[in-house]
C-alpha positions in Angstrom: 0.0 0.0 0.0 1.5 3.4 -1.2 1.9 6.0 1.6 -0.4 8.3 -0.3 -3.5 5.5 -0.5 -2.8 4.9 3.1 -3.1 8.8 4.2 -6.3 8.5 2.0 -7.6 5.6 3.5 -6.5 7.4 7.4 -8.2 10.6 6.3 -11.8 9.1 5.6 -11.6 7.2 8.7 -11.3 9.8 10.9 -14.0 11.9 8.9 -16.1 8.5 9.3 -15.6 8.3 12.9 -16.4 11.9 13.8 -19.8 12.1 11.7 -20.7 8.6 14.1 -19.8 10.4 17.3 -20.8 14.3 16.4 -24.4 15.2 17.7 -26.1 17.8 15.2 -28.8 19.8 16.3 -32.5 20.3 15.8 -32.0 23.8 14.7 -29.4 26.6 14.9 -29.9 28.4 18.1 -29.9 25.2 20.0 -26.3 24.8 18.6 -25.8 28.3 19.6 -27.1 28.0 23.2 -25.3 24.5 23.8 -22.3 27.0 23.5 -23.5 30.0 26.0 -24.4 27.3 28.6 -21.3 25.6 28.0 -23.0 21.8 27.8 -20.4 19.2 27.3 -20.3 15.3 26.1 -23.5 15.9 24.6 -22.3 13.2 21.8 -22.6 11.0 24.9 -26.2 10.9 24.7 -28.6 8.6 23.6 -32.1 9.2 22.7 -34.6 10.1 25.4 -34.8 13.4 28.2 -31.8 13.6 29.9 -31.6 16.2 33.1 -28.5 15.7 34.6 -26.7 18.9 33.4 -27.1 22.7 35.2 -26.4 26.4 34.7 -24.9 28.4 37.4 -26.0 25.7 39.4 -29.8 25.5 38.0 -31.0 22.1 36.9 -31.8 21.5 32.7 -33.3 19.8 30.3 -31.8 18.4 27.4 -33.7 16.2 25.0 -32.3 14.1 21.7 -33.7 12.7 19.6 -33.9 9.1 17.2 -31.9 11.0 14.8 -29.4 11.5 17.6 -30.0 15.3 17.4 -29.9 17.4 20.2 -33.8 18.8 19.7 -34.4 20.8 23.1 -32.3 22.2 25.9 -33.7 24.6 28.2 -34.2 25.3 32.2 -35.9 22.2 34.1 -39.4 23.9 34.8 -41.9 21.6 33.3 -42.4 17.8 35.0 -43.2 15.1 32.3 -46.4 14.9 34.2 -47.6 18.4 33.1 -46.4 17.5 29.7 -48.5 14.2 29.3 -51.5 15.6 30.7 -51.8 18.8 29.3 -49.5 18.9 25.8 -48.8 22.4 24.8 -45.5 23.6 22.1 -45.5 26.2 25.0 -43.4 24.1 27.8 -40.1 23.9 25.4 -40.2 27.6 24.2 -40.5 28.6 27.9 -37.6 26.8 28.9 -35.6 27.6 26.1 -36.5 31.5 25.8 -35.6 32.0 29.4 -32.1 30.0 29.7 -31.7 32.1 26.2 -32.4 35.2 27.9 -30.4 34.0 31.1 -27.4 33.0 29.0 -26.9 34.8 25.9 -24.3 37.7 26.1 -24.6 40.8 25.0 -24.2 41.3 21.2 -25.2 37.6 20.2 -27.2 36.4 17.7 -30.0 35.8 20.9 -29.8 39.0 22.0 -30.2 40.9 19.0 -33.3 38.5 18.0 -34.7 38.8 21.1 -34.5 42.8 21.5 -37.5 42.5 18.5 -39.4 39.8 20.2 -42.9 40.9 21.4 -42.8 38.8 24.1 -44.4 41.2 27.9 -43.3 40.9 31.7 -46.1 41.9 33.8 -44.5 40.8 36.4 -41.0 40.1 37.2 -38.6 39.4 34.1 -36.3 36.8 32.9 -33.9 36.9 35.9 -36.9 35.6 37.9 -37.0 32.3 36.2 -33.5 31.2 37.2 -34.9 30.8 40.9 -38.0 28.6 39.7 -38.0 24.9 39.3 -40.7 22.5 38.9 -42.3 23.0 42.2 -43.4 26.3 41.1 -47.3 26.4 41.1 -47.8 27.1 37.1 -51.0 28.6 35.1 -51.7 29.4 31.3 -54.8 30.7 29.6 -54.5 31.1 25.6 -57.0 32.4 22.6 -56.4 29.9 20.4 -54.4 30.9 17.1 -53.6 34.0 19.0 -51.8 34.7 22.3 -50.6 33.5 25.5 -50.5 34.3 29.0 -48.4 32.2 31.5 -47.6 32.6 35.1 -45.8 31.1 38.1 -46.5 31.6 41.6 -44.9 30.6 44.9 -45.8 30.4 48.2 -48.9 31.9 46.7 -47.2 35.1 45.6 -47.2 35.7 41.8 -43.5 36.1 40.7 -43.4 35.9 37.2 -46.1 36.3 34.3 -45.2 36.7 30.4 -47.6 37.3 27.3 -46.7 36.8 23.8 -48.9 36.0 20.7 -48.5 32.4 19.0 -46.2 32.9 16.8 -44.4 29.8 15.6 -41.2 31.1 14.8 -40.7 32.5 18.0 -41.7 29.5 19.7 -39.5 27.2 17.9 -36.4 29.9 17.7 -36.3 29.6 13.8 -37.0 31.8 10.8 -39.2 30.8 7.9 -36.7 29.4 5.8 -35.4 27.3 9.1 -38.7 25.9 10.0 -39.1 25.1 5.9 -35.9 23.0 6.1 -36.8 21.3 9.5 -40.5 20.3 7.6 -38.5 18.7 4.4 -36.1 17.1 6.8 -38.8 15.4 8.4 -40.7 14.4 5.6 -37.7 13.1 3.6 -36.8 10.8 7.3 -40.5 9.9 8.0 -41.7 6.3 7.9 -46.0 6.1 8.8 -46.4 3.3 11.5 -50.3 1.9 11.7 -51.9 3.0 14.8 -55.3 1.2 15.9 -57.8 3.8 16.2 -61.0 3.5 18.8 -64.2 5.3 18.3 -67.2 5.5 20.2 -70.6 7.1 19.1 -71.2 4.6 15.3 -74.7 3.8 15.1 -75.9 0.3 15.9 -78.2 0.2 12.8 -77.2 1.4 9.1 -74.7 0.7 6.7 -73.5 4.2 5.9 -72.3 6.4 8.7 -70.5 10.2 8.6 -68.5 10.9 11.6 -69.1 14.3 12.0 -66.3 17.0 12.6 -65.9 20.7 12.2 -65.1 23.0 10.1 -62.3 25.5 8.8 -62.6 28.9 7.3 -65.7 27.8 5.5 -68.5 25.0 5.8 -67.0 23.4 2.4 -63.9 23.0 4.4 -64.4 20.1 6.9 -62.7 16.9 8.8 -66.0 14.5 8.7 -64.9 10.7 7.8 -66.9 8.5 6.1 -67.6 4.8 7.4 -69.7 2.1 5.7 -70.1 -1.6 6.3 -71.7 -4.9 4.3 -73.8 -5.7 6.8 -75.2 -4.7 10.3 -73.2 -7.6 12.1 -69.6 -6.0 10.4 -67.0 -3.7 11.7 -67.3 0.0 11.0 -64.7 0.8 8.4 -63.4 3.9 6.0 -65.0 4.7 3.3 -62.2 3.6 0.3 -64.3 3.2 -3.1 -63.9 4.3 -6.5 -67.5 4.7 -6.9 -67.4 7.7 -4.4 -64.1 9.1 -4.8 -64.0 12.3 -3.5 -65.3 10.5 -0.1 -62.8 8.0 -0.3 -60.0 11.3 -1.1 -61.3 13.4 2.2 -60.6 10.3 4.0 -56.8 9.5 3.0 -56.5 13.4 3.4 -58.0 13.5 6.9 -57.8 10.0 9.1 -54.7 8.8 10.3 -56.3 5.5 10.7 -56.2 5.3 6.5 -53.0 2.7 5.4 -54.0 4.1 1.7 -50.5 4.1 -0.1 -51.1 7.2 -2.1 -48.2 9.0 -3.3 -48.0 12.9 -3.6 -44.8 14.5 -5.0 -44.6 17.5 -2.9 -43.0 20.6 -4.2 -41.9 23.5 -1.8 -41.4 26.8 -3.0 -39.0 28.2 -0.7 -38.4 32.0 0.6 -35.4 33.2 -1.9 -37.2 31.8 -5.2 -35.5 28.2 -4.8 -37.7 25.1 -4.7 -37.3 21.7 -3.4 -39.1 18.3 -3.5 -39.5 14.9 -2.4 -42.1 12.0 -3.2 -43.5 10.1 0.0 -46.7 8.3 0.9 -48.8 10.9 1.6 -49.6 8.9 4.9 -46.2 10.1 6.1 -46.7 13.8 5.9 -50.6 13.4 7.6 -48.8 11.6 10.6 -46.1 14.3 10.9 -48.6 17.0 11.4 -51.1 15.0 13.1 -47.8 14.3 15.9 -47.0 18.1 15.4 -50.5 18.9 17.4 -52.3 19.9 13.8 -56.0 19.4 13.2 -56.6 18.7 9.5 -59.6 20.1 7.7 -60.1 19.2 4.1 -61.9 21.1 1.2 -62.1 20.5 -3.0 -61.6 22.9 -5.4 -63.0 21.7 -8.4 -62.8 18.6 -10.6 -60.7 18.8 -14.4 -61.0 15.3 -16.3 -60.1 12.5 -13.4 -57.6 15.2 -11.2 -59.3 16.3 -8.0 -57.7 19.9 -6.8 -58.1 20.1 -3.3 -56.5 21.6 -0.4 -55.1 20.1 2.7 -55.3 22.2 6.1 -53.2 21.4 8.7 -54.0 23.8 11.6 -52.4 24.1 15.0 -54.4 25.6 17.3 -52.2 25.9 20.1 -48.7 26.5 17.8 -50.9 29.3 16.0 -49.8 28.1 12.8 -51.5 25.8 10.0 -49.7 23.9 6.7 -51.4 23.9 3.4 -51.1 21.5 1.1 -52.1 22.2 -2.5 -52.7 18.5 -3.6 -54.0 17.6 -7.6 -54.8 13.8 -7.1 -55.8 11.9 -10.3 -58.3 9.2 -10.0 -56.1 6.6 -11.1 -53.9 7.6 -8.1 -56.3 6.9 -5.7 -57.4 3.3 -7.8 -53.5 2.0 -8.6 -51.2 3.8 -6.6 -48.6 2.0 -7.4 -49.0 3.5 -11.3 -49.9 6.9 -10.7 -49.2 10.0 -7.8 -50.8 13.0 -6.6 -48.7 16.6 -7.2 -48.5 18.9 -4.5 -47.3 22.3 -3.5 -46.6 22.8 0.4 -47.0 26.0 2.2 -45.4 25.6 5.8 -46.0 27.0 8.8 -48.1 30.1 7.7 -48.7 32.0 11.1 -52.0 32.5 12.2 -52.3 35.0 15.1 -52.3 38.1 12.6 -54.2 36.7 9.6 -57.4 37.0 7.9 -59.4 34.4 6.4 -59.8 36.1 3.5 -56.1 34.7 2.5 -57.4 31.6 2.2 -60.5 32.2 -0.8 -62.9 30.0 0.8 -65.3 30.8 -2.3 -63.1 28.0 -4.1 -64.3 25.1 -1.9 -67.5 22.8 -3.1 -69.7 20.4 -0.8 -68.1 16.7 -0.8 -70.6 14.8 -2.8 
């Protein structure tokens, strides 16, 4: 072996080696405040919460990932329990934001950012959280798609209480083009896993039931699911029958419970006139936003030859954000998926707490026949 193949053969080992041990992380300022806070031997990790780490002496939080990515780190103020029992995106922008605020010196990245966030102190301010901990009695009420209000309060004294309105990108700590990126990633890694699904309320005679749901930004724009049976002594089940297609398409759009292997080539028109795209089951990118906390509400547009153009809501309430999928499905890629897929256009992450319905022309939308 020549001394130049071996150097070659050195060199890609060592790059090998360090892409196994490196961590990445979930987005940029993470990677920015695992610096100000000075975390170590986070390539250590394994997946899962891990809490054993502290900032001038104040427990955190650090969470990573399957993908081994380092995807929260923030003061220890929430319990899991509150987590499981009440989810909201709130609990790891709270304990980000402040260990930002805590950390970050002055003329960072942070600090500029932050000097423009429209986030209130009514009482106390960020100094206030680094004497809190789980213990501390804590209290949120929202409008959804709108604004927050969160306090804590110990020994019965309020100490600290912040407002800000539901906007995404300051909740996450990312831009447009960020969150875009961290949507595509996702997609591109997902992989739908079946999940039973339990309902209650099915009628005990019929063999044609809606399950009723609600509506978005216009009564054409709905998540009811469609159920029908062979006879009285079946099993409810979807709706998935060429005879009553656009039925059959609101359900693939809508139920997570739908192992339909339609396939959408979703193309995403990114900030700075550049595009990307990927082709998945569309079961993959449902599941995403379903586990995001979104609500999806389903509408069609109109109907040109066998190509259904509908639209795809994916709304978090709570995030104050929604997706919206611009899908053309052609019949044939409902009836042979395997031969034909559906085209898409994503919009990501389009805020909600300062828009107008009117964005949205719900004039286009026609009743589900």
């Amino acid at each position: 072996m020549t001394q130049k193949r071996l150097t070659i053969l050195l060199l890609v080992a060592v790059l090998f080696g360090t892409q196994v041990r490196a961590i990445g992380f979930a987005t940029q300022a993470l990677e920015r405040l695992a610096t100000y806070v000075g975390l170590t031997d986070l390539d250590r990790l394994g997946a899962g919460v891990h809490d054993g780490y502290t900032y001038k002496g104040r427990p955190l939080t650090v969470r990573v990932n399957e993908w081994n990515e380092v995807e929260h780190i923030g003061l220890h103020l929430f319990s899991q329990e509150i987590r499981t029992m009440q989810p909201l995106p709130l609990y790891d922008f709270l304990e980000r934001y402040l260990l930002a605020m805590n950390a970050a010196p002055e003329g960072s990245d942070e600090r500029v950012y932050m000097a423009w966030d429209k986030v209130h102190y009514p009482v106390g301010d960020a100094t206030v959280a680094m004497r809190l901990d789980t213990t501390a009695m804590f209290s949120e009420t929202h409008i959804d798609r709108h604004v927050y209000k969160v306090a804590w309060t110990v020994n019965d004294v309020k100490c600290l209480e912040m407002s800000f309105y539901m906007d995404y990108q300051l909740m996450a700590g990312c831009n447009a083009i960020e969150l875009e990126q961290i949507m595509f990633r996702k997609i591109r890694r997902g992989v739908w896993i079946e999940r039973p699904q339990s309902h209650t309320g099915f009628p005990a005679t019929g063999k044609e039931f809606v399950l009723q749901g609600r509506n978005f930004i216009s009564p054409m724009v709905r998540n009811d699911l469609y159920y029908v049976r062979k006879k009285e002594s079946d099993a409810w089940a979807l709706l998935d029958d060429a005879g009553s297609m656009s039925k059959t398409i609101a359900n693939i759009m809508l139920s997570d419970e739908s192992a339909h292997e339609l396939r959408v080539r979703v193309k995403l028109d990114k900030y700075g006139l550049r595009t990307d795209s990927a082709t998945v089951s569309y079961n993959v990118w449902r599941q995403l936003c379903i586990d995001e906390g979104c609500t999806p509400y389903f509408g069609i547009k109109s109907k040109e030859g066998d190509v259904y153009k509908c639209s795809v809501f994916m709304v978090n309430e709570t995030g104050g954000y929604l997706h919206l999928l611009s899908i053309d499905i052609p019949k044939e890629a409902v009836s042979k998926p395997q031969a034909a897929e559906a085209r898409a256009k994503i919009f990501c992450y389009i805020p909600l707490h300062n828009a107008s319905d009117n964005i949205f022309k719900v004039d286009e939308f026609s009743p589900i026949q």
